[in-house]
Structures are given as C-alpha cells and as structure tokens.
Kinemage of the C-alpha trace (Angstrom):
@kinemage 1
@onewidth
@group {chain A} dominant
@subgroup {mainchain}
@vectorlist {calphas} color= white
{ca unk a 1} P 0.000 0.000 0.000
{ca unk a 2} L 1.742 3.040 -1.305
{ca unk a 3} L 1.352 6.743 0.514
{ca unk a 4} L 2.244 10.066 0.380
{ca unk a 5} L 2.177 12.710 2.918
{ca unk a 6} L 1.671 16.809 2.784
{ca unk a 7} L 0.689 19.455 4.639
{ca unk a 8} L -1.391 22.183 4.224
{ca unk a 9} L -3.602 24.936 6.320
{ca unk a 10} L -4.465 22.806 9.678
{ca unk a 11} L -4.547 19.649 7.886
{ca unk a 12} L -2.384 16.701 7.431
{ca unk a 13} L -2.963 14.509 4.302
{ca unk a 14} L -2.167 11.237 3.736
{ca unk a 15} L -2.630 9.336 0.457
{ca unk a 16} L -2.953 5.530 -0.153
{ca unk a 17} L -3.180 3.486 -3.121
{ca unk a 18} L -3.832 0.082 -2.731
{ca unk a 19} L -5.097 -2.898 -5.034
{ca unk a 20} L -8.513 -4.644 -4.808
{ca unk a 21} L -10.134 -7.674 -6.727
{ca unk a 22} L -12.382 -6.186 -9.605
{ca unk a 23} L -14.579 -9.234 -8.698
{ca unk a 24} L -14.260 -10.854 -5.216
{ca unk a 25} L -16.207 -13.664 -6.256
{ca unk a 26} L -13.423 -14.461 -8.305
{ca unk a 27} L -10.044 -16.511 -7.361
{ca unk a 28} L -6.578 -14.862 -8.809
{ca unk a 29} L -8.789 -12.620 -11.084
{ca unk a 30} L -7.835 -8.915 -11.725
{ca unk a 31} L -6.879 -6.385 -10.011
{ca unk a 32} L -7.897 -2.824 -9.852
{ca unk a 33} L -6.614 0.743 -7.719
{ca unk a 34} L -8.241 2.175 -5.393
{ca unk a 35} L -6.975 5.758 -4.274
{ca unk a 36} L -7.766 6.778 -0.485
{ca unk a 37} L -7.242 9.916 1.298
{ca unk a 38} L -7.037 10.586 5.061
{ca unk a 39} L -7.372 14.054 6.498
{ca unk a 40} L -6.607 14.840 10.068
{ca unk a 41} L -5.795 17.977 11.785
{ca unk a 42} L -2.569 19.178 13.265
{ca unk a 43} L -3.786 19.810 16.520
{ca unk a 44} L -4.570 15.958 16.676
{ca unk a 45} L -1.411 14.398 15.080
{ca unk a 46} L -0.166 13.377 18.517
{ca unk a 47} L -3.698 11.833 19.466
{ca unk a 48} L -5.355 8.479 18.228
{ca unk a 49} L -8.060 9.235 16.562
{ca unk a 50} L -11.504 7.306 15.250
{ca unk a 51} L -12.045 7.066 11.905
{ca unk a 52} L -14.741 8.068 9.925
{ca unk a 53} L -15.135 6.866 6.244
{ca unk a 54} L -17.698 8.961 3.656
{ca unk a 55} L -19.088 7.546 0.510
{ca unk a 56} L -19.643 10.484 -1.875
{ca unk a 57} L -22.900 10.603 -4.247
{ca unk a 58} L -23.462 9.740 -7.334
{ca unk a 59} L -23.083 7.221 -8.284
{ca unk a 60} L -19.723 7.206 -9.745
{ca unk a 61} L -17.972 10.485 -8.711
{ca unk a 62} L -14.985 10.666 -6.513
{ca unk a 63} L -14.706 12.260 -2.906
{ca unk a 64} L -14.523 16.014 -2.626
{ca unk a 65} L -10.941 17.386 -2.566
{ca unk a 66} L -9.804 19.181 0.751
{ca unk a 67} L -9.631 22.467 -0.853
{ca unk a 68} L -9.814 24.287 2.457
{ca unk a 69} L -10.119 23.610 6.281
{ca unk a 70} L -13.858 24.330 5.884
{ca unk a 71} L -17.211 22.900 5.442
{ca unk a 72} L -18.330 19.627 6.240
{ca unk a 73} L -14.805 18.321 6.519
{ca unk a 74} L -14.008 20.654 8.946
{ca unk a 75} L -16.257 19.760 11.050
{ca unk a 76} L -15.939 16.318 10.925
{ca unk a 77} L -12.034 16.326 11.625
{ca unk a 78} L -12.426 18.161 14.812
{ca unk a 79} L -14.016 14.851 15.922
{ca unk a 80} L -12.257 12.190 13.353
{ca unk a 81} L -9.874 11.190 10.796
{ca unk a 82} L -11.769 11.560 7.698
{ca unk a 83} L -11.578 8.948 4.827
{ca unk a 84} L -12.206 9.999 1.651
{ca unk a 85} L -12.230 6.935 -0.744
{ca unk a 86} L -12.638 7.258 -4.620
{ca unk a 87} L -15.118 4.997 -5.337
{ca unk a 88} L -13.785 2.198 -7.800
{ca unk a 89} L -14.438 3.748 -11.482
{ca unk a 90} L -13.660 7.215 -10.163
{ca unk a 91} L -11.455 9.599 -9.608
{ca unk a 92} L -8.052 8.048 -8.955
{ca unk a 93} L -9.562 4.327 -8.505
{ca unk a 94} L -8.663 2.640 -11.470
{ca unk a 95} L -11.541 5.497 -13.083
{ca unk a 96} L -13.259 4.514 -16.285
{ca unk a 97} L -13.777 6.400 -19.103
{ca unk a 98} L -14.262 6.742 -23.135
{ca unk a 99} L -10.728 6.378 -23.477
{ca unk a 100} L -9.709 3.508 -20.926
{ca unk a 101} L -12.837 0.889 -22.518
{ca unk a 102} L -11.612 1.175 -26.236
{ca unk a 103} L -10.232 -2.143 -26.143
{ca unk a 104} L -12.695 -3.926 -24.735
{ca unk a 105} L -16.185 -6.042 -26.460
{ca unk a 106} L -19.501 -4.846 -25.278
{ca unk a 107} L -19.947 -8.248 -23.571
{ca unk a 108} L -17.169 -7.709 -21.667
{ca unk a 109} L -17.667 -4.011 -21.001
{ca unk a 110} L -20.856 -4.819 -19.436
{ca unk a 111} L -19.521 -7.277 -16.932
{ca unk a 112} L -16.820 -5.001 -15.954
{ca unk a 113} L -19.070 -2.010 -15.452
{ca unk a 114} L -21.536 -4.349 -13.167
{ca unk a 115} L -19.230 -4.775 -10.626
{ca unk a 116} L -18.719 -1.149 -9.998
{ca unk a 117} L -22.197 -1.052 -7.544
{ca unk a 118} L -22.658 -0.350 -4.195
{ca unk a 119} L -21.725 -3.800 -3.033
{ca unk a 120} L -18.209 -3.963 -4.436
{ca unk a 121} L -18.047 -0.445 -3.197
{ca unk a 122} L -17.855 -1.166 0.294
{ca unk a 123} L -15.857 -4.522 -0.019
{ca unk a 124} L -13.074 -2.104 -0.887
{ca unk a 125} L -13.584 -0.021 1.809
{ca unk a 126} L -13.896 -2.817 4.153
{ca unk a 127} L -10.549 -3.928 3.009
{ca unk a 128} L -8.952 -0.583 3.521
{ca unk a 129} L -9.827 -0.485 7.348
{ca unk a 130} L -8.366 -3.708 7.781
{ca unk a 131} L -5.556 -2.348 5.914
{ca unk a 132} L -5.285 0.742 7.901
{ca unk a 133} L -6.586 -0.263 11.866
{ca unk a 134} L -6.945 -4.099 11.577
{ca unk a 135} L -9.442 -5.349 13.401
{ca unk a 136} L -10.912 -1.895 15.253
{ca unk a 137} L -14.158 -0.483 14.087
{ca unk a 138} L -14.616 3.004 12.237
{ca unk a 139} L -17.550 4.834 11.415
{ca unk a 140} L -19.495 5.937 8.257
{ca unk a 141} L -21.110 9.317 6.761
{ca unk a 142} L -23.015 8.820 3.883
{ca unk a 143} L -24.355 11.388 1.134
{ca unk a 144} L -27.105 10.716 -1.344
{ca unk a 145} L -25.822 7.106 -3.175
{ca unk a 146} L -23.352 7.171 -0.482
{ca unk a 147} L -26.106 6.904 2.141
{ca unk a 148} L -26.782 4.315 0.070
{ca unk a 149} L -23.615 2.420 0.659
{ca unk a 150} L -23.738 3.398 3.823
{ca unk a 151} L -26.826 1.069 4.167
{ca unk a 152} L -24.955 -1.938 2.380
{ca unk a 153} L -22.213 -1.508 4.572
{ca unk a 154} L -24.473 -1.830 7.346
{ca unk a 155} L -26.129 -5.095 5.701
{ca unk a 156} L -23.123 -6.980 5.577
{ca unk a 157} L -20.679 -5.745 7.462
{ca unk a 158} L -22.319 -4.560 10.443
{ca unk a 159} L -19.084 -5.808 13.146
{ca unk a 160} L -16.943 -2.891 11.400
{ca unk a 161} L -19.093 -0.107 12.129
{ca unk a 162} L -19.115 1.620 15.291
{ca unk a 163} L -21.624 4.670 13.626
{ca unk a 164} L -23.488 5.351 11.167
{ca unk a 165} L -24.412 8.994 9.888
{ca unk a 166} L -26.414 9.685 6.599
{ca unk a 167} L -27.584 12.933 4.896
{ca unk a 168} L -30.205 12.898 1.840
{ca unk a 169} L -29.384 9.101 1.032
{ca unk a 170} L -31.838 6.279 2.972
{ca unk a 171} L -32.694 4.051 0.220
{ca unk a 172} L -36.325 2.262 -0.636
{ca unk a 173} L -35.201 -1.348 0.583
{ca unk a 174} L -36.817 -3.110 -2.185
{ca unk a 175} L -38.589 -0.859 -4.711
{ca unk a 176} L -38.424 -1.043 -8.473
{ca unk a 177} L -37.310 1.987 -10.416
{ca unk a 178} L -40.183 2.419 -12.113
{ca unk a 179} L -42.047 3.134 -8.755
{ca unk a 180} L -38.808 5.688 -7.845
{ca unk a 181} L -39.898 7.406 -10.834
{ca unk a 182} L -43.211 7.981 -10.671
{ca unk a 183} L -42.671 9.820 -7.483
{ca unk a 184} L -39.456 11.299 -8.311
{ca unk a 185} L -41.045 13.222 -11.667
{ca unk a 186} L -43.987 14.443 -9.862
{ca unk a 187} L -41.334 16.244 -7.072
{ca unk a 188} L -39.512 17.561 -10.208
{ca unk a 189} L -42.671 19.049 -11.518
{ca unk a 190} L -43.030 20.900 -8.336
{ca unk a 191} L -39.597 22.270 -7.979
{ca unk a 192} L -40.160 23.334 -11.822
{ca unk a 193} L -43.166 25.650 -10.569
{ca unk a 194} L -41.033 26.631 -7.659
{ca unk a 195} L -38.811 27.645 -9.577
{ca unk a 196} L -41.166 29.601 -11.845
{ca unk a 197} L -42.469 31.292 -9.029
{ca unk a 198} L -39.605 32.429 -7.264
{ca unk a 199} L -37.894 33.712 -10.546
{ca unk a 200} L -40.900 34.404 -13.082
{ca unk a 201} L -38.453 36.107 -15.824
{ca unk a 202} L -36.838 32.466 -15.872
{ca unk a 203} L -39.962 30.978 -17.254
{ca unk a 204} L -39.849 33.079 -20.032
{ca unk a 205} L -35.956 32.693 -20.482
{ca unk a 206} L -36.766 29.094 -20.642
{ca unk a 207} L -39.277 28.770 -23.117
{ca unk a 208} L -36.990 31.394 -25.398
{ca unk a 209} L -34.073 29.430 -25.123
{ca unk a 210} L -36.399 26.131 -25.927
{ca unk a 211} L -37.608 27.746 -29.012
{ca unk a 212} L -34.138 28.639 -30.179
{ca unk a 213} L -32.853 25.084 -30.010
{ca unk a 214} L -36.069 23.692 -31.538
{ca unk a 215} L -35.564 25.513 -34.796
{ca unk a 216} L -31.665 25.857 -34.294
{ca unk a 217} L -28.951 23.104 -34.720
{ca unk a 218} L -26.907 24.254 -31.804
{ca unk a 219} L -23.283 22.943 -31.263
{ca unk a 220} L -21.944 23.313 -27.819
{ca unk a 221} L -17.855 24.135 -27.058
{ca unk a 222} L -16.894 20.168 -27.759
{ca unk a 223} L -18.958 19.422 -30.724
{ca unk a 224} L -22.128 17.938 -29.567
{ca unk a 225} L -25.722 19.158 -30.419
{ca unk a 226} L -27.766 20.977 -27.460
{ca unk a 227} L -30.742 19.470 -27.733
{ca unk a 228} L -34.052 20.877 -26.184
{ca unk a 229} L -33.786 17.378 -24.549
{ca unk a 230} L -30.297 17.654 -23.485
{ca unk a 231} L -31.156 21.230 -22.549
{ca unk a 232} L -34.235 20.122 -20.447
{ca unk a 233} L -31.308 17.957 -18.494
{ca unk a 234} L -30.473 21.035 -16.766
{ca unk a 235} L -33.457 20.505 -14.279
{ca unk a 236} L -30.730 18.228 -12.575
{ca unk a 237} L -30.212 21.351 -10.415
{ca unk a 238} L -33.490 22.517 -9.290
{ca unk a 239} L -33.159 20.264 -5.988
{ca unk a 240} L -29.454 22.281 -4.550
{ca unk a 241} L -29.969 24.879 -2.388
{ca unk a 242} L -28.391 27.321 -4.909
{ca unk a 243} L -29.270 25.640 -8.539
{ca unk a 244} L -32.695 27.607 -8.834
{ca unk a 245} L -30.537 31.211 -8.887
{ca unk a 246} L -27.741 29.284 -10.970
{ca unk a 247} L -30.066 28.453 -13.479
{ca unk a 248} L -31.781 32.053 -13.340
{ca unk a 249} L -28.579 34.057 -13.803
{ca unk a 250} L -27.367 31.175 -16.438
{ca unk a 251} L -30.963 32.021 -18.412
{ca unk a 252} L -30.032 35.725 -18.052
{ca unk a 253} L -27.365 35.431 -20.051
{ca unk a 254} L -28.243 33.380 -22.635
{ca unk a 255} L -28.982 35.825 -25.745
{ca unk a 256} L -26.344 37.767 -27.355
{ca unk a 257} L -27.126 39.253 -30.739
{ca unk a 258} L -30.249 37.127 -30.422
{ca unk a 259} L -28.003 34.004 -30.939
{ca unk a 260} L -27.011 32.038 -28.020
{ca unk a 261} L -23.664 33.054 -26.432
{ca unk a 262} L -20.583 31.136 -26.109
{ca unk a 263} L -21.144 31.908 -22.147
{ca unk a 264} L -24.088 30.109 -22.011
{ca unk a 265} L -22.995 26.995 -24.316
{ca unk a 266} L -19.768 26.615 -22.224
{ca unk a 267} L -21.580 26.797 -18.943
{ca unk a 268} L -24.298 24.617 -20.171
{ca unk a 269} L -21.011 22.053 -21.079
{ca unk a 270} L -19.245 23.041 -17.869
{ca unk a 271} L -22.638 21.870 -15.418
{ca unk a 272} L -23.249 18.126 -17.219
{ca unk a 273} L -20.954 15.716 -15.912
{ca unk a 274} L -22.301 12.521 -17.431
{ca unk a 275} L -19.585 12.477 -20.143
{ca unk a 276} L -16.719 12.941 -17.251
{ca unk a 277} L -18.417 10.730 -15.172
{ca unk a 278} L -19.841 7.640 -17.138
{ca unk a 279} L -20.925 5.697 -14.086
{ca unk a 280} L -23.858 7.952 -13.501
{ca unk a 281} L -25.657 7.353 -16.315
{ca unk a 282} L -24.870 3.523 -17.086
{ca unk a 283} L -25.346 2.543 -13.079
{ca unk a 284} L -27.575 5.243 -11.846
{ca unk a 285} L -31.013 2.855 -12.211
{ca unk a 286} L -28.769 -0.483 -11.384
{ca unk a 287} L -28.339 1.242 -8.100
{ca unk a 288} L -31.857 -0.194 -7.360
{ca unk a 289} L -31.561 -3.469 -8.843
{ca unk a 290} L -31.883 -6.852 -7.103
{ca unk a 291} L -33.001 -9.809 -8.998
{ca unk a 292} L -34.680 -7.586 -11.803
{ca unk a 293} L -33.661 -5.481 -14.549
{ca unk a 294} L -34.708 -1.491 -15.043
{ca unk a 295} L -35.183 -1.545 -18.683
{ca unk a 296} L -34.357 2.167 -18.564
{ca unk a 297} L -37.333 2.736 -16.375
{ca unk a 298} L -37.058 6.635 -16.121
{ca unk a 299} L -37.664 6.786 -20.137
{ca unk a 300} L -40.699 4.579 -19.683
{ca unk a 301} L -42.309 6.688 -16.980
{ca unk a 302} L -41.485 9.663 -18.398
{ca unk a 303} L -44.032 8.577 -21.295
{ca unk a 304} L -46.758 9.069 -18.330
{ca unk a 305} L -46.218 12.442 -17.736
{ca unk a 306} L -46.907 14.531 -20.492
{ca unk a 307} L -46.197 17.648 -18.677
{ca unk a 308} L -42.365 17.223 -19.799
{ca unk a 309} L -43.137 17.103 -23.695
{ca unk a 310} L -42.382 20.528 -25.007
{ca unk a 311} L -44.303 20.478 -27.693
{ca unk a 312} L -47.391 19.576 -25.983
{ca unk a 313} L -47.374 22.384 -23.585
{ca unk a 314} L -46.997 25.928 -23.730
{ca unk a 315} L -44.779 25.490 -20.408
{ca unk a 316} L -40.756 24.859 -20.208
{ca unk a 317} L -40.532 22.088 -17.598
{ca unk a 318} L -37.116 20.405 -16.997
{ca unk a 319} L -36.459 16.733 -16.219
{ca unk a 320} L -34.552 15.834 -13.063
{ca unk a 321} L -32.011 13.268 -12.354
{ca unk a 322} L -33.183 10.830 -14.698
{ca unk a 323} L -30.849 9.300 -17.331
{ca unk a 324} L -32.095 8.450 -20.751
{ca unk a 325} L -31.002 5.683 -23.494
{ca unk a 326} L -30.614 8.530 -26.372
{ca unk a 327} L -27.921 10.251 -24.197
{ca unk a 328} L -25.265 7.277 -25.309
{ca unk a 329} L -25.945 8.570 -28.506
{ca unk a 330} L -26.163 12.483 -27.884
{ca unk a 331} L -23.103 12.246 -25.656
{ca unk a 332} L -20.360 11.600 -28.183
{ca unk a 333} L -18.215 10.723 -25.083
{ca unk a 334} L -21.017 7.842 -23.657
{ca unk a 335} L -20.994 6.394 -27.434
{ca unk a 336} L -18.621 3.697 -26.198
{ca unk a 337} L -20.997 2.948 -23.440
{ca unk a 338} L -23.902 2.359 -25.406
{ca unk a 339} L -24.078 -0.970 -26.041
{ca unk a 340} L -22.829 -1.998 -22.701
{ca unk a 341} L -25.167 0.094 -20.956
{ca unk a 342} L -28.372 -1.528 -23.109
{ca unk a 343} L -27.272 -5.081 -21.663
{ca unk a 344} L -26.703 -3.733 -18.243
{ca unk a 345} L -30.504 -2.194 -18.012
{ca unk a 346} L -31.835 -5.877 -19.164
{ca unk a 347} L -29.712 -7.544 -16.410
{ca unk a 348} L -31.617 -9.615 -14.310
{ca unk a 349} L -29.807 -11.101 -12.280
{ca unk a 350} L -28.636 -8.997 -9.515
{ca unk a 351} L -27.393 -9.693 -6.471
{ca unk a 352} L -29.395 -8.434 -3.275
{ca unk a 353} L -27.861 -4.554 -1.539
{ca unk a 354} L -29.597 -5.065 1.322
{ca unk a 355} L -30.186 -7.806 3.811
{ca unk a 356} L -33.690 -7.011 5.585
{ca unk a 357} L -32.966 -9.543 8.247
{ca unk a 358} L -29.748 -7.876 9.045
{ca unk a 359} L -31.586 -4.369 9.367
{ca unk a 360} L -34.157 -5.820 11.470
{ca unk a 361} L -31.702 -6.354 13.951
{ca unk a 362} L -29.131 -3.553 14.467
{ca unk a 363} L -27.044 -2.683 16.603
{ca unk a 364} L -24.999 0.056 14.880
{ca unk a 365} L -26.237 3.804 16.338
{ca unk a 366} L -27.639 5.236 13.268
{ca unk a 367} L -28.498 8.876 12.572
{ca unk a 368} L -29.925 10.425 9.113
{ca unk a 369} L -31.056 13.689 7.610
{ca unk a 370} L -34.147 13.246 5.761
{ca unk a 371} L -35.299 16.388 3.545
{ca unk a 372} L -38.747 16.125 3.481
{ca unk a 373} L -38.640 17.741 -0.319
{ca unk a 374} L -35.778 16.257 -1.513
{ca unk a 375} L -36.251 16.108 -5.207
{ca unk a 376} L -33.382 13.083 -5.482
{ca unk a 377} L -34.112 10.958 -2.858
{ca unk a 378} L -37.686 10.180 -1.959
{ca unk a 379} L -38.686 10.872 1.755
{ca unk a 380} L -41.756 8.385 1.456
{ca unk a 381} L -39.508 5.192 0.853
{ca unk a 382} L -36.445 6.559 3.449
{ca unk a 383} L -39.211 6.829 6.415
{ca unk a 384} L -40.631 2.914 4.933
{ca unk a 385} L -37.069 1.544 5.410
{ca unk a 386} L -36.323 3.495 8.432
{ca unk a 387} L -39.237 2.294 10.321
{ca unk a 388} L -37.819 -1.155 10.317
{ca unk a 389} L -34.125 -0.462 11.718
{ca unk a 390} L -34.332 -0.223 14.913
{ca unk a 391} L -31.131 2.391 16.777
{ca unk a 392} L -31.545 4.547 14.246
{ca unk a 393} L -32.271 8.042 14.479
{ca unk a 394} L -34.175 10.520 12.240
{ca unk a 395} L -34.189 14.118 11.555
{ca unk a 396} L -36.511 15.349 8.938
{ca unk a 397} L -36.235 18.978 8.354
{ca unk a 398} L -37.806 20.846 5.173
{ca unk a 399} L -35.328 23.772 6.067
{ca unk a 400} L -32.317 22.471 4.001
{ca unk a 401} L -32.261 20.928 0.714
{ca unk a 402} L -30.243 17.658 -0.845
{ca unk a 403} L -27.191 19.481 -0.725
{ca unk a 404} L -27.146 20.258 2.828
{ca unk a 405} L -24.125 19.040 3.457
{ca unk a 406} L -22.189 20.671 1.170
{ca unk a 407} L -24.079 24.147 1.899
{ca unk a 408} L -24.305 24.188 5.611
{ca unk a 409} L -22.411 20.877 6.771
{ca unk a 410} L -21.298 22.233 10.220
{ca unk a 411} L -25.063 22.165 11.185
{ca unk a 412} L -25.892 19.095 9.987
{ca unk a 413} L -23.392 17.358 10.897
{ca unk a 414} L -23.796 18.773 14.857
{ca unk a 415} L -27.258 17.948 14.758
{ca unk a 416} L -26.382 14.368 13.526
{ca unk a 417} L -23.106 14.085 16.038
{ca unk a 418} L -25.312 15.038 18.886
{ca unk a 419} L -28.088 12.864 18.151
{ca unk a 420} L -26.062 9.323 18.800
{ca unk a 421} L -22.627 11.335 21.008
C-alpha cells in the first residue's frame, strides 16, 4: 500500500493506493486501484483518533478534494480522521472512461461495469480499514448514493461499524425503479413551478431558449448538439440549495445578438458531468436493482407524464435526475458505453444490496437527515425503510435541501453528532 504525505492549512494529508479484486467472487482474477485519502488535523497528530469513512454521491464520482479547512470536513475532523475513498471507477480508482474501454467487447464491457455497484463499493472499503486499523471499528457518513452504501455496509458488514451517519441518502429497501420514478417526476414538476415562481423572468428565459434550439442546430464548445432534450437535463439542479438562482442568472445570459452566447454553451457544457463521469448514467437505475432489470425505467415513466413534452405544452418544464437511453448517442463521449449500458438495463440477475434480516436487527447507532422535499431521494420510501431499523435516528427537516451538506455541513453534521454522542 503506497502513501504520500503533505501538509497544508491545519490539515495533514495522507494518500494511499492500494489494489482490490475487480470481482471478489473471483479466485486470482484482476486487479484494480483504489486511491484513499485521510485528512486529520494538526492539533490531533499526537492523538489516536476514530475514523470516519464517507461515501460520496453519485453514483460514480470521486470524494470532494480538501480544498480548504472548511465545510463539512471541517467539522468532521475536529471529531475524526476523515476517509475519503474514490469509489472504484472514479477519480483516482482505477476510473473509467471513453478512453480507458476502447479495447474492450460490449460483452465484456458490461460485466466489468456491473461490478462497480454499491456492493463492491464497500468490499473495498472494508478492506482498507483492515488495511489501515486491523481489526478496530470506524464509522461511516453517507451522502445521497453514499447513504446508500452506507446502508450496504451496514447489511453486511455490520461488526466494522461503530456509527453510522447519513444525509439525503436512505434508500427504498426493495422498490423497483419504475415506482422511484413515478414519485421522483412528480417532485420535479413541483420544484419546476417553484422555480417559476420564485424567478418568473426564468420561465420566459426558458421557453426562449427552448424555441431557439427547436428551430436551431446548436453545437456546444466540444462538438455535440444541445438538444431541447439535453437542454431540459439542466433541471438536474433545481433540488441544490443554490441551482434555482444558478439556473436564473445562467438564463439571463443566454442571448447575445439574439443568438445564443458562447457563455451560455460553455456553462451549459461546464454543469453536465455525465460524459466525465460515465458511471452515472450507465449505473444510476442499477443502483436499485436486485433480482430484476430497469429496462431504462425513467424513459418509460417519463411517457406518463406529459407535462415534460415541449411540444405539448406551452410550459418549459425540466427533467430531473433521470438518465435516458438517447444520451449514449447524444453524448459523443457515452458512445462507447452504449451498447454496454443496453445489456446492463436488461440484467436480471442482480445480487441483493440489502439484507432485511440484518436491518431488522441492528445494533450500529444510526443517525440520518431526511429532507422532506428532496427532489433526489424520496422521503416516502427513506421513512418505509427506516421504520424497520431499529437504533436509528431521524431528523426530517424541510429547512435544508439535498445538498445540505455541502451548503451548511457544520449544522448538519452537529445535529447528527449530537443525536447518537
């Protein structure tokens, strides 16, 4: 296990790399990276501190990067040593992209890219603390898809944990996509008229700009076509705290000469992340899977809510965090993907995330944020699964939104701290 070491601010950073199996199920297969980092502060260098491991969202994107001694992190290294893994697939961990699949069949690509879920996620992680503190326990802070993980980890590996914090990420225990959906849309419908209402020149910006690109073929900065589908994508941030006034300034600016402006096309470029993070889009629905396939269930529901067809309606509604089949085309960087990513959403047979009987028995102290209109994360199936763990502790606020710990992380995570201290 290799490391480096630097200082910077308050902070002392340690870096690991270590190797993993890409399947565990598999004797003297391959082996992938996996990239760790360990922040602790100055002050406690001389001290033995717990450690506290956080699965980032997603899925696949890689932990935030100690920029600063601020935020969340902050916080939570006045009380830890924070790990920040890369997720396999992502950032330093053996990351995939357009250019590091060229080589391989569509077959194959598709069995590789299934064992980048949740449960392979936290086999690497459980290998790490064994790695780094042997046989002593550590706890876990969870965000969106990592609260996700979180929950895995707490299926199977329940003897490693001593807690267990999550923010905007309990997951329905058994629910199919298509159910997800059908909930999920409606909540982005609302945070569409929301947004309308809070910034009423942006639903005229919208509908402008939607016009433009139906009659326009618009190239953005790297080559690819903006879309009034692809620009409908930018819903994605109506759920963060700040995306409504992102988008509203972004709309703002739009026209120049009554032709969009290269400030708009590059931001528009700049805020999707599904080329530069391929996992999100081929795993996103196989997040949910066990023993069924998704079929690409948000294009299917999306069919039952005509609100979202712009040329039905004389209203500009975006779409949410939904990924779509035609995006493997649109994205010229997801091209390689597409193939693999049509035999991944007819998988069937997935292995189970969650082990109910495990949950029904817990021991680990538990404590989650649950944003009552969270627009990623539905707050009907995280109270259904939360009912059934027993030590675990809720706080539902409709104060903050999913990106509460990223906008005001010292609060949440005292609330959460306190709530199992």
């Amino acid at each position: 296990m290799k490391l480096n070491q630097s200082e910077y601010e308050n902070l002392i950073i340690i870096d690991y790399n270590f190797r993993a199996p890409l399947d565990y199920g598999s004797q003297n297969g391959e082996n992938i990276s996996i990239f760790v980092r360990r922040v602790s502060r100055k002050e406690n260098s001389k001290k033995s501190m717990p450690c506290l491991i956080f699965f980032q969202g997603g899925p696949g994107y890689e932990s935030p990067r100690p920029l600063s001694d601020s935020g969340w992190i902050k916080t939570a290294s006045e009380v830890y040593d924070v790990i920040l893994i890369d997720q396999r697939g992502t950032g330093l961990s053996s990351p995939i992209s357009s250019e590091s699949v060229l080589n391989m069949s569509d077959n194959d690509l598709a069995k590789y890219l299934t064992l980048f879920r949740a449960d392979n996620i936290i086999k690497d992680a459980e290998l790490f603390r064994k790695k780094l503190i042997g046989n002593k326990k550590w706890s876990v802070l969870g965000q969106s898809f990592g609260g996700f993980c979180a929950m895995t980890y707490l299926s199977f590996y329940p003897e490693s944990l001593e807690k267990v914090f999550i923010t905007g990420g309990i997951p329905p225990l058994k629910a199919h996509p298509d159910d997800i959906y059908r909930a999920t849309y409606q909540r982005v419908l609302n945070k569409n008229k929301q947004f309308y209402k809070l910034f009423p020149n942006a639903r005229l910006n919208a509908k402008r700009i939607g016009d433009y690109l139906d009659k326009n073929n618009v190239q953005l900065p790297n080559g690819d076509i903006l879309s009034v589908k692809r620009f409908q994508q930018l819903g994605l941030n109506l759920g963060f705290s700040d995306g409504m006034a992102t988008l509203n300034f972004l709309f703002e600016r739009a026209f120049v000469n009554d032709k969009l402006s290269h400030y708009f096309l590059k931001q528009v470029l700049m805020m999707q992340t599904f080329d530069t993070n391929p996992l999100f889009t081929i795993l996103h629905e196989a997040c949910y899977a066990q023993g069924f396939s998704t079929e690409w269930s948000a294009q299917r529901i999306l069919n039952e809510y005509s609100e979202f067809d712009y040329k039905e309606n004389a209203e500009f509604f975006f779409t949410g965090e939904m990924l779509y089949p035609w995006m493997l085309d649109d994205y010229s960087s997801l091209k390689p993907f597409k193939k693999a990513a049509n035999i991944i959403a007819h998988k069937k047979d997935w292995p189970v995330l969650y082990k109910e009987d495990v949950l029904r028995q817990n021991k680990v102290p538990v404590a989650a944020a649950v944003y009552t209109n969270d627009m990623y994360v539905d707050r009907g199936f995280s109270i259904k699964l939360a009912e059934k763990i027993p030590n675990m502790n809720i706080w539902e606020t409709n104060l903050y939104e999913h990106n509460a710990l990223r906008s005001n992380g010292k609060k949440v995570l005292d609330l959460l701290f306190k709530r199992i201290s």
